[in-house]
Each structure stands twice: as C-alpha cells, then as structure tokens.
py3Dmol code that shows the C-alpha trace and the ligand (Angstrom):
import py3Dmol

protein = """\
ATOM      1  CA  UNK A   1       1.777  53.363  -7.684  1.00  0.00           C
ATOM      2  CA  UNK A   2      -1.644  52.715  -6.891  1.00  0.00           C
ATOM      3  CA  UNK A   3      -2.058  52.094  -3.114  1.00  0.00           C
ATOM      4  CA  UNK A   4      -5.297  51.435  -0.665  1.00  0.00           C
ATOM      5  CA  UNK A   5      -4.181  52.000   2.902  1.00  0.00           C
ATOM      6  CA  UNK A   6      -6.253  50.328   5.250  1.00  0.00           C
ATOM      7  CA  UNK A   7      -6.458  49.611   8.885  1.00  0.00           C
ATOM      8  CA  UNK A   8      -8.564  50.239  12.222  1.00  0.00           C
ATOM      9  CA  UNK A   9      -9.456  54.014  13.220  1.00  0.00           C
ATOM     10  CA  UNK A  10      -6.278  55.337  14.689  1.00  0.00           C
ATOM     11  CA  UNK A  11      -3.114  53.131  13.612  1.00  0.00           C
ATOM     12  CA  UNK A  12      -1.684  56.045  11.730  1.00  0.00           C
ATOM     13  CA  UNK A  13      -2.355  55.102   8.068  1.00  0.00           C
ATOM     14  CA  UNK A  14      -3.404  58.625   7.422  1.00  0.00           C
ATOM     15  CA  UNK A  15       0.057  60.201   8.559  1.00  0.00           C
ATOM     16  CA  UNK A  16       1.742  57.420   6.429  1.00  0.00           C
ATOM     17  CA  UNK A  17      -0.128  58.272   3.742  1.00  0.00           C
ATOM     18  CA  UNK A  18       0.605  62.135   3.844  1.00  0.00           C
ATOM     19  CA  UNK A  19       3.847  61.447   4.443  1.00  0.00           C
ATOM     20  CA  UNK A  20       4.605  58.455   1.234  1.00  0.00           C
ATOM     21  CA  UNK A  21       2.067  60.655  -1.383  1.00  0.00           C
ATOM     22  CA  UNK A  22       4.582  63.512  -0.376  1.00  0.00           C
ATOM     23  CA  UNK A  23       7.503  61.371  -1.370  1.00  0.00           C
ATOM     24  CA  UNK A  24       5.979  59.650  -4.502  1.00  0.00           C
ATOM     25  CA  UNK A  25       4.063  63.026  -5.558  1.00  0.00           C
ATOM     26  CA  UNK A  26       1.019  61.457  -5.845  1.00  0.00           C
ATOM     27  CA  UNK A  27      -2.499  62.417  -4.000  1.00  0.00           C
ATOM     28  CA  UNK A  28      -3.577  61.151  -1.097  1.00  0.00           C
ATOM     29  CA  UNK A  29      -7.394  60.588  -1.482  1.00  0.00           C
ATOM     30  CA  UNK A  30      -8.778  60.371   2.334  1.00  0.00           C
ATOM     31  CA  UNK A  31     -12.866  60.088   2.107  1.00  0.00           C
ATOM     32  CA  UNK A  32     -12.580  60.151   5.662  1.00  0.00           C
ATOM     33  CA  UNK A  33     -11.033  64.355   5.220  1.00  0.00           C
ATOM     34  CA  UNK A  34     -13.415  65.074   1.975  1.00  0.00           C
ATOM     35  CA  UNK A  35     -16.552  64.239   4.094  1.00  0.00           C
ATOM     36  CA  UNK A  36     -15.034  65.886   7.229  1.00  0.00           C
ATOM     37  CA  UNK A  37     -14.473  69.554   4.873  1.00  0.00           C
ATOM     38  CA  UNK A  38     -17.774  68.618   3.420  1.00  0.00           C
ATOM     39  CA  UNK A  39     -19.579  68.838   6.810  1.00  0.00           C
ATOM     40  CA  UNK A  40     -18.020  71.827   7.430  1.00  0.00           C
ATOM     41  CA  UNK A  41     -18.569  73.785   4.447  1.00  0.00           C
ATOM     42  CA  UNK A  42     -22.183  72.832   5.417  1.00  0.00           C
ATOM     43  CA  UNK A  43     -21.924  71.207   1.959  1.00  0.00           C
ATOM     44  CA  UNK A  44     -25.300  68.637   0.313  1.00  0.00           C
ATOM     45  CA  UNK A  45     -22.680  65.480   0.883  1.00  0.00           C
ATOM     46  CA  UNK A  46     -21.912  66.490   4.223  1.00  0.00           C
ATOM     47  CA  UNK A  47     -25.406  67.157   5.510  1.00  0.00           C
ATOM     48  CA  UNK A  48     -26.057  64.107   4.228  1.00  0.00           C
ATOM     49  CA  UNK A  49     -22.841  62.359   5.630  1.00  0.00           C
ATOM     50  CA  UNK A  50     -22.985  64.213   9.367  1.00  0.00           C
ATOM     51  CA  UNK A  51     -24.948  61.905  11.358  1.00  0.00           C
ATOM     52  CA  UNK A  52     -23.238  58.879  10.260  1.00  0.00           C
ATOM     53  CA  UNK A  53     -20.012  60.396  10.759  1.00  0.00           C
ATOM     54  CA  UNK A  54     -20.799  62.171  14.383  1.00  0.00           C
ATOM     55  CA  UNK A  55     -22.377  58.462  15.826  1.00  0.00           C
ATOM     56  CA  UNK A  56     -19.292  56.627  14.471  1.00  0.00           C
ATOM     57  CA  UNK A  57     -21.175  54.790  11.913  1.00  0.00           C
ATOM     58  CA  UNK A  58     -20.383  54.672   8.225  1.00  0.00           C
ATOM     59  CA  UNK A  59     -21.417  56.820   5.814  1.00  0.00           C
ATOM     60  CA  UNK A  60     -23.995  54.839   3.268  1.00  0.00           C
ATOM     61  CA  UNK A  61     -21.994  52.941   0.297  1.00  0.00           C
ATOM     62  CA  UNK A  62     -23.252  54.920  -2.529  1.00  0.00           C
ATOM     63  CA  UNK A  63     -22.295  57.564  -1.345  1.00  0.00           C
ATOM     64  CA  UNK A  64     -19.102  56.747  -0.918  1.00  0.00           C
ATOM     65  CA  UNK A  65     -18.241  55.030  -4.072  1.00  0.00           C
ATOM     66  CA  UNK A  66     -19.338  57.695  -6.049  1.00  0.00           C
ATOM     67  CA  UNK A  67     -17.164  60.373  -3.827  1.00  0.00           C
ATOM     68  CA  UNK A  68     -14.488  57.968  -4.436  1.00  0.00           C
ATOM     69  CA  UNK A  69     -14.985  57.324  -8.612  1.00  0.00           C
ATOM     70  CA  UNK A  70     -15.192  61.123  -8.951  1.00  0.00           C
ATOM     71  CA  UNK A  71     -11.645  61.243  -7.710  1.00  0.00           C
ATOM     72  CA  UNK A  72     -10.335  58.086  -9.480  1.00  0.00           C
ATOM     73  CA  UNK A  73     -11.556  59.536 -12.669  1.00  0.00           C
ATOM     74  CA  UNK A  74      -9.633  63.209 -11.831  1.00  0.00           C
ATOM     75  CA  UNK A  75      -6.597  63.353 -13.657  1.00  0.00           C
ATOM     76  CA  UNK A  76      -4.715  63.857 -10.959  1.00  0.00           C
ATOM     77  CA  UNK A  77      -5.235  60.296 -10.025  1.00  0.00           C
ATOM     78  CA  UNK A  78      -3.754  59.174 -13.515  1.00  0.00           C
ATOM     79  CA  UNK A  79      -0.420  58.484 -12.582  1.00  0.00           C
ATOM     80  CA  UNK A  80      -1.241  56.567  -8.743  1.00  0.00           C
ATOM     81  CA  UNK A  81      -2.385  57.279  -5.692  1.00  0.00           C
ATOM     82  CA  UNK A  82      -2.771  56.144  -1.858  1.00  0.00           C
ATOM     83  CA  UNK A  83      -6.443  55.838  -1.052  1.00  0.00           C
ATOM     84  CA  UNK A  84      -6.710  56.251   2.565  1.00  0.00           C
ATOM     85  CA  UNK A  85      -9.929  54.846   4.329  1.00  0.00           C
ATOM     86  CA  UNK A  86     -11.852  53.615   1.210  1.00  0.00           C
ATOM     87  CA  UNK A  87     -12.207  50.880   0.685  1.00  0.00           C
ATOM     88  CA  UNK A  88     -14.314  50.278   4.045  1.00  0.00           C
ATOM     89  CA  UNK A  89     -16.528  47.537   3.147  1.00  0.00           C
ATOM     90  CA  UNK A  90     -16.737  44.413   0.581  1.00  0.00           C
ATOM     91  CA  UNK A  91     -19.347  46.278  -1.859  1.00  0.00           C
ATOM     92  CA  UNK A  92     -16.895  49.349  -2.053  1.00  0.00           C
ATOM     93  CA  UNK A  93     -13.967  46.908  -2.760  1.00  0.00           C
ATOM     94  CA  UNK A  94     -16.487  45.105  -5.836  1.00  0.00           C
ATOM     95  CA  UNK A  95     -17.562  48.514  -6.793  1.00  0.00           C
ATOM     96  CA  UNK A  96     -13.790  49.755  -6.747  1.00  0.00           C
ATOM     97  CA  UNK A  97     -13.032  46.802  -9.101  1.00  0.00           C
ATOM     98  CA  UNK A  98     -15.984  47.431 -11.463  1.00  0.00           C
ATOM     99  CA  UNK A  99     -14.178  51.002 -11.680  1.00  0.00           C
ATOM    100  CA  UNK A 100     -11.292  50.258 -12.357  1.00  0.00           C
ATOM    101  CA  UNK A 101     -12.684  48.120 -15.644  1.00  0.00           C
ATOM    102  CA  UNK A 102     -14.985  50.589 -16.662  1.00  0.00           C
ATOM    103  CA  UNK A 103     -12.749  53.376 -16.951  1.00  0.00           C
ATOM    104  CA  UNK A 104     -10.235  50.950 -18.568  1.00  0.00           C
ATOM    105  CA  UNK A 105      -7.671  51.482 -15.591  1.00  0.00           C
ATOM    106  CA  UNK A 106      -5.445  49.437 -13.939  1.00  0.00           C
ATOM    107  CA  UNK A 107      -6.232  47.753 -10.473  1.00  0.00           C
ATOM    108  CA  UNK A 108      -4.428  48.245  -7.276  1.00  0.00           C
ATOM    109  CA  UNK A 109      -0.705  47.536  -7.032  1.00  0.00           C
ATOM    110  CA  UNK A 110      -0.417  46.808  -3.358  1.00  0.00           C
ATOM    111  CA  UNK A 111      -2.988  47.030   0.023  1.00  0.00           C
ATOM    112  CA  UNK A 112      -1.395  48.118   3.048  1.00  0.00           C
ATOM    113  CA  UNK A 113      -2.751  46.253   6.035  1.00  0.00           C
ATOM    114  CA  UNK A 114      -2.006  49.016   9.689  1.00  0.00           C
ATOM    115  CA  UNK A 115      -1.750  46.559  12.171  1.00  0.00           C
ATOM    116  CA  UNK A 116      -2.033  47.982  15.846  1.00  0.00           C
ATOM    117  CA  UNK A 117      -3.228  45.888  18.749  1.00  0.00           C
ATOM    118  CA  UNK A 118      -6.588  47.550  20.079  1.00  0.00           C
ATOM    119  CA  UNK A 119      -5.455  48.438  23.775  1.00  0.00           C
ATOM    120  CA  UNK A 120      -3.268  50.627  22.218  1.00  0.00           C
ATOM    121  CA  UNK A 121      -5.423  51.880  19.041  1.00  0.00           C
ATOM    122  CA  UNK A 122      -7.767  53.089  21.694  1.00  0.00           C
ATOM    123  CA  UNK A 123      -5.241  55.137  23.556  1.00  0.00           C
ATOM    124  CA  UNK A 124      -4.099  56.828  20.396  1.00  0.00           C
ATOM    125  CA  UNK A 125      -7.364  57.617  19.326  1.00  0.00           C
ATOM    126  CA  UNK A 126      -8.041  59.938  22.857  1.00  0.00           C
ATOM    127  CA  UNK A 127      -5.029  61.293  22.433  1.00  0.00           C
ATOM    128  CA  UNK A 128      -5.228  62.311  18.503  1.00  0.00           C
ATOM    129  CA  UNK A 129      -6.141  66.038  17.950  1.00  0.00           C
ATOM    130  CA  UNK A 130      -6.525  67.931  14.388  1.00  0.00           C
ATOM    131  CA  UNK A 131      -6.668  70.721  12.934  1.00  0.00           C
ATOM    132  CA  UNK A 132      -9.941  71.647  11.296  1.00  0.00           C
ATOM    133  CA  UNK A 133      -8.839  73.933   8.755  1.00  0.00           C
ATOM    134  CA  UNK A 134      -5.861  72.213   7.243  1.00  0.00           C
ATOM    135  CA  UNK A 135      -6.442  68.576   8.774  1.00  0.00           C
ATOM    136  CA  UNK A 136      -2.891  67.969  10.043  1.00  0.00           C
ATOM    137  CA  UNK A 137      -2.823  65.304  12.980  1.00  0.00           C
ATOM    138  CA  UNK A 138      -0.944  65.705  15.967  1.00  0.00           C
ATOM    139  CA  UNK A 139      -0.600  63.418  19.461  1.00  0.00           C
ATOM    140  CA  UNK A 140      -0.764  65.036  23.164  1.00  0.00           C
ATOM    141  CA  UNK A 141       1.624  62.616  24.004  1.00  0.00           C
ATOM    142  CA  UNK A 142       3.914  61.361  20.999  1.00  0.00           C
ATOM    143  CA  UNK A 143       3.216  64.036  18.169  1.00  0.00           C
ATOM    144  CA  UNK A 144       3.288  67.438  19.955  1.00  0.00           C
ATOM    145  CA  UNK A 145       2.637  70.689  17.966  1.00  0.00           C
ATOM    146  CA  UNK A 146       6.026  73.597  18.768  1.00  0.00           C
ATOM    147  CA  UNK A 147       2.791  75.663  20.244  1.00  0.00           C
ATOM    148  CA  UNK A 148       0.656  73.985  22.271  1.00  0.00           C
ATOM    149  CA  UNK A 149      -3.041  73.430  20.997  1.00  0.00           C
ATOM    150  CA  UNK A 150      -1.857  75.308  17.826  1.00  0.00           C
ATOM    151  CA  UNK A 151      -1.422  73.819  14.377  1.00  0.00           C
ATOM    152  CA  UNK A 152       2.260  73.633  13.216  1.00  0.00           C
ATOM    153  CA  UNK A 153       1.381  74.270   9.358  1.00  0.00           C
ATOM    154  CA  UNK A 154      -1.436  77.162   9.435  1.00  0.00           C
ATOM    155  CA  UNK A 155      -1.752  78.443  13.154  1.00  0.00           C
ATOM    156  CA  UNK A 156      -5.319  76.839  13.529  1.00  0.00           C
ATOM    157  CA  UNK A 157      -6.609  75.575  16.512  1.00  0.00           C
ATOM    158  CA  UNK A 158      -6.147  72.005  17.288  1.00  0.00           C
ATOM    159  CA  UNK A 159      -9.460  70.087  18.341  1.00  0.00           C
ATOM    160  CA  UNK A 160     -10.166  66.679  19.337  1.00  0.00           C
ATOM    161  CA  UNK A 161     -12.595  65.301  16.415  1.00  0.00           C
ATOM    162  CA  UNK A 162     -16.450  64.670  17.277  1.00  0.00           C
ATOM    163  CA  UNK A 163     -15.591  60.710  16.368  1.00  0.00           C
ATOM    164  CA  UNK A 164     -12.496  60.723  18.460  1.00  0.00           C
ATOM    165  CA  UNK A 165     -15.015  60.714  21.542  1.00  0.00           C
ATOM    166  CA  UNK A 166     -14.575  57.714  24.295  1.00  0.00           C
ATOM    167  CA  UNK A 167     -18.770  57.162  23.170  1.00  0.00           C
ATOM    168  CA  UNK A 168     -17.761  57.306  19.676  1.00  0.00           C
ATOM    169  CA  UNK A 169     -14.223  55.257  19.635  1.00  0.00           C
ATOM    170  CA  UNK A 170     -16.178  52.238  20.410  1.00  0.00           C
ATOM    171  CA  UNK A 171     -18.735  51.910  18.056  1.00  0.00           C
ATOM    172  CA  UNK A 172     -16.296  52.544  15.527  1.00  0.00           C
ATOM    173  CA  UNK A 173     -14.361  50.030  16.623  1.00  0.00           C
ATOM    174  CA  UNK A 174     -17.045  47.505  16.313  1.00  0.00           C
ATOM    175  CA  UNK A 175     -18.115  49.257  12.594  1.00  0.00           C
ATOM    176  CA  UNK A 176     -14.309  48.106  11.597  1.00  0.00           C
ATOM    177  CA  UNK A 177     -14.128  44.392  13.263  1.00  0.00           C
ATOM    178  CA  UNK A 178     -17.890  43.890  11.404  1.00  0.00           C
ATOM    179  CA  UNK A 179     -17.688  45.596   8.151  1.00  0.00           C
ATOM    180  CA  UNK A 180     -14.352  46.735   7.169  1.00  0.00           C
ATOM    181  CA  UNK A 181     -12.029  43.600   8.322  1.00  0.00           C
ATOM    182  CA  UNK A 182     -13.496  40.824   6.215  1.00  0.00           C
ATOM    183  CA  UNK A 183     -11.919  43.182   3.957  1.00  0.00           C
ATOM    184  CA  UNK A 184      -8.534  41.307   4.657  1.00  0.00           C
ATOM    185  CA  UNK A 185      -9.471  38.142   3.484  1.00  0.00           C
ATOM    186  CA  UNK A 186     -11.096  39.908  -0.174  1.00  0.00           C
ATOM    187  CA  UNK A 187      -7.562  41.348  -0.952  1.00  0.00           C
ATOM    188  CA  UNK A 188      -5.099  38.463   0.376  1.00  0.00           C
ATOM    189  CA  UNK A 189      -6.828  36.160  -1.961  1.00  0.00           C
ATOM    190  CA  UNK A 190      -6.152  38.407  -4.590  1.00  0.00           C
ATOM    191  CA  UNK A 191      -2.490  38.276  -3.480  1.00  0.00           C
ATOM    192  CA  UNK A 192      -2.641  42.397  -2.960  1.00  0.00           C
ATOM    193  CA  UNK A 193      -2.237  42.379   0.808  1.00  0.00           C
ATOM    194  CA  UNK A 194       0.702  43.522   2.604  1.00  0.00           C
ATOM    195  CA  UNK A 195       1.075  44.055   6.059  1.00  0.00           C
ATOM    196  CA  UNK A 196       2.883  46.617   8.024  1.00  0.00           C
ATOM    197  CA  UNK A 197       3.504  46.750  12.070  1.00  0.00           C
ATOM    198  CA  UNK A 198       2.574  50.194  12.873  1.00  0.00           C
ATOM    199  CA  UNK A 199       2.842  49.629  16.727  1.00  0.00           C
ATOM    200  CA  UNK A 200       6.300  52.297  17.430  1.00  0.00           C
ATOM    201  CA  UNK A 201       7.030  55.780  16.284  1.00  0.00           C
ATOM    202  CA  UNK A 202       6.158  57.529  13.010  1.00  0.00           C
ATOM    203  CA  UNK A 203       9.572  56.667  11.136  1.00  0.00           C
ATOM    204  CA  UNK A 204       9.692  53.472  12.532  1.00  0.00           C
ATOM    205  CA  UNK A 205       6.899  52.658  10.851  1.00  0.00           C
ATOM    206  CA  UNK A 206       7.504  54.945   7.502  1.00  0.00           C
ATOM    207  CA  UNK A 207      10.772  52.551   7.235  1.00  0.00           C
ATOM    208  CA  UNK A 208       8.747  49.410   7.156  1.00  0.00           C
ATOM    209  CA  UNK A 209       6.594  50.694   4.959  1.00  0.00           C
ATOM    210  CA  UNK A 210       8.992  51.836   2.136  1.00  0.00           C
ATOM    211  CA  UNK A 211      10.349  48.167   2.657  1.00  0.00           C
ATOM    212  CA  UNK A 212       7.055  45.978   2.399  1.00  0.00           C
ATOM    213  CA  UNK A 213       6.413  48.138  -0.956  1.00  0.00           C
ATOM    214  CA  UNK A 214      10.371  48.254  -2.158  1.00  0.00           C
ATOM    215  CA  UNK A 215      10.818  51.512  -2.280  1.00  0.00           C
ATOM    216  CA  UNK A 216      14.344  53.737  -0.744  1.00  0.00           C
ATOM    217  CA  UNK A 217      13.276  56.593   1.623  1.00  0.00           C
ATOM    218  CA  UNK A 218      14.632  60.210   0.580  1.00  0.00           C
TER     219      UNK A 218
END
"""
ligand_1 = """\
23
AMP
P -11.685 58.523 8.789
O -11.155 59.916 8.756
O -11.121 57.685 7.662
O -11.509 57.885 10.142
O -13.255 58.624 8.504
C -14.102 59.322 9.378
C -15.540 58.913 9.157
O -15.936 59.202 7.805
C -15.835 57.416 9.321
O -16.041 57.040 10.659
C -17.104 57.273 8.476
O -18.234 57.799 9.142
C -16.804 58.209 7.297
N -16.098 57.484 6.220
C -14.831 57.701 5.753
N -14.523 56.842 4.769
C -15.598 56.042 4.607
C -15.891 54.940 3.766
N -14.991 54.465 2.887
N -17.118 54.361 3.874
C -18.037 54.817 4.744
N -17.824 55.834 5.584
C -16.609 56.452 5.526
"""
view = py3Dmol.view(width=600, height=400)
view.addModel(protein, "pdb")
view.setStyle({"model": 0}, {"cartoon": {"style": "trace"}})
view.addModel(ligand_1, "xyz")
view.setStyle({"model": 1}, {"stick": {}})
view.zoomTo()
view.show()
C-alpha cells in the first residue's frame, strides 16, 4: 500500500501513521522527523534545514524531494509505505510523480486528507509534547505519558517542539492554507483523495481510517 498522509500541522496524521505502518509493516517516512534528527545530530541537511524549520517556514523543495527520493528508492520502501508530511507543496507532488516514472514504480494508491477544524488544530498543537530522542507524541490533556513529562517508550524527556510555539503555530498555519492545501485539488482530480474526520479520539479516528482505505483493524 502506498499511502501520502496529509493534513494541517497538528490533526494527528503522524500518530495514524505510526500506528497503520505498524499494522501493515510498512515504514512510515515522516520528512518532518528525518529533518528534526537531522538538526539534532547537528547533521549538513539539518544546518541547512534549522532556520526554516525553527520560524515555521518550509524547508526549500529540493531539498526535500531529494530527502524524500532517497527513501523511495530504499528497499525498504519496495513493498508500500505511508509518507507522512511530504508531499507539502505542488512541485513536490510533480516531482513525486516524475519519481515514481523514473524509477519505474507505481504511483500512490490512496491520499489521506486529516481534516480538523482550526480552533481546535491550534489547541492541539500547544498541547502536543515529544520526545526528542525517540519522537513519540504525547497530549497534556488527551494523550498523557504513565510518568509525567517522561516518555512512555525510552524514559526521555518530553519537550514541547521549537515549532509548536504560539509565534510559530501561526505562521505555519498560514505556510499550510498557502502552499500545502492547493494540494487537495492536485490529488482529487486524480481521483486519489480520501478524506478522514480526525476531530475525536485516537481510535476513533484509526477506525475511520481502516474504513476509508478498506482495510479490518487487528
Ligand atoms: P512536521 O513534523 O511534518 O510538522 O514538519 C516539521 C517541519 O519540517 C515543517 O514545519 C517544515 O519546516 C519541515 N518540513 C517537513 N516536511 C516538509 C516538506 N515536505 N517540505 C518542506 N518542509 C518540510
């Protein structure tokens, strides 16, 4: 299965996405968490991929795409997976396609539209902390850790991201309405877009995913 997830900063599709590649045992490929590790490893990509990153802006397009055909081309990407944050703007979608015939690969099965009103992507977004070392996501309010301000998986401590910042939230915001939602309207005229309410709690919206892609949960 060969899956972009796609939506505003905040609606969940990441958790989604760890949670289905789990399922399907295939990779989830999050540009969003390979730049983030990057930056911290103090790594040529992530100096070069901080400042965008830190203001909320995105990282350049080349950049991007090749980060992104590196993995496609992997071989642990033969067999599907759930690309989570990329595509983020029209030339990445074109330069996705060109990929896909160069290396002679299928296209996309299915593009999995988030859909959370903003009021409430905003409050999600304050609330959203992570751990740095292993990159789980937890909520203060809806998606505690069993130790507070520790991380359930590797005992790390849980911070709130640089980009999860009130100053930040909004100017990603505005990157998403102007460069990543015209996105929509590329992939429903190619008949690939499906779209999932992911307003409710994290199975509630796990359930209607596995039903807008027809598959049984385990
Ligand atoms: P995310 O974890 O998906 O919210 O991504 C965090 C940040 O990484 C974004 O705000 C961008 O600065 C950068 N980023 C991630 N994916 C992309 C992409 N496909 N294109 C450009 N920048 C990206």
């Amino acid at each position: 299965m060969r899956l972009v997830f796609f939506g505003a900063p905040g609606v969940g599709k990441g958790t989604q996405a760890k949670r289905l590649a789990a399922q399907e045992r295939i990779p989830q490929v999050s540009t969003g968490e390979i730049l983030r590790e990057s930056v911290t490893q103090g790594t040529a990509l992530g100096l070069q991929a901080k400042g965008f990153m830190e203001s909320g802006k995105l990282v350049p397009d080349d950049v991007v795409i090749g980060l992104a055909r590196e993995k496609l081309a992997s071989r642990e990407c033969s067999h599907g997976y759930i690309l989570d944050g990329f595509p983020r703007t029209v030339a990445q979608a074109e330069a996705l396609d060109r990929t896909f015939q160069e290396m002679g690969r299928p296209g996309l099965d299915h593009v999995v539209s988030f859909d959370v009103p903003s009021d409430q992507i905003i409050k999600r977004l304050s609330g959203r902390r992570s751990c740095p070392t292993c990159q789980t996501v937890y909520h203060v309010d809806h998606d505690q850790p069993k130790l507070e301000g520790r991380c359930d998986k590797c005992g790390g401590a849980l911070v709130q991201r640089v980009d999860d910042k009130p100053e930040t939230v909004e100017s990603r915001l505005k990157v998403f309405d102007q460069q990543t939602s015209p996105l929509v309207e590329y992939y429903q005229k190619r008949g690939l877009l499906r779209r999932v309410d992911s307003t409710g709690d994290i199975n509630e919206v796990y359930r209607r995913l596995l039903k807008v892609l027809g598959l049984a949960g385990v």
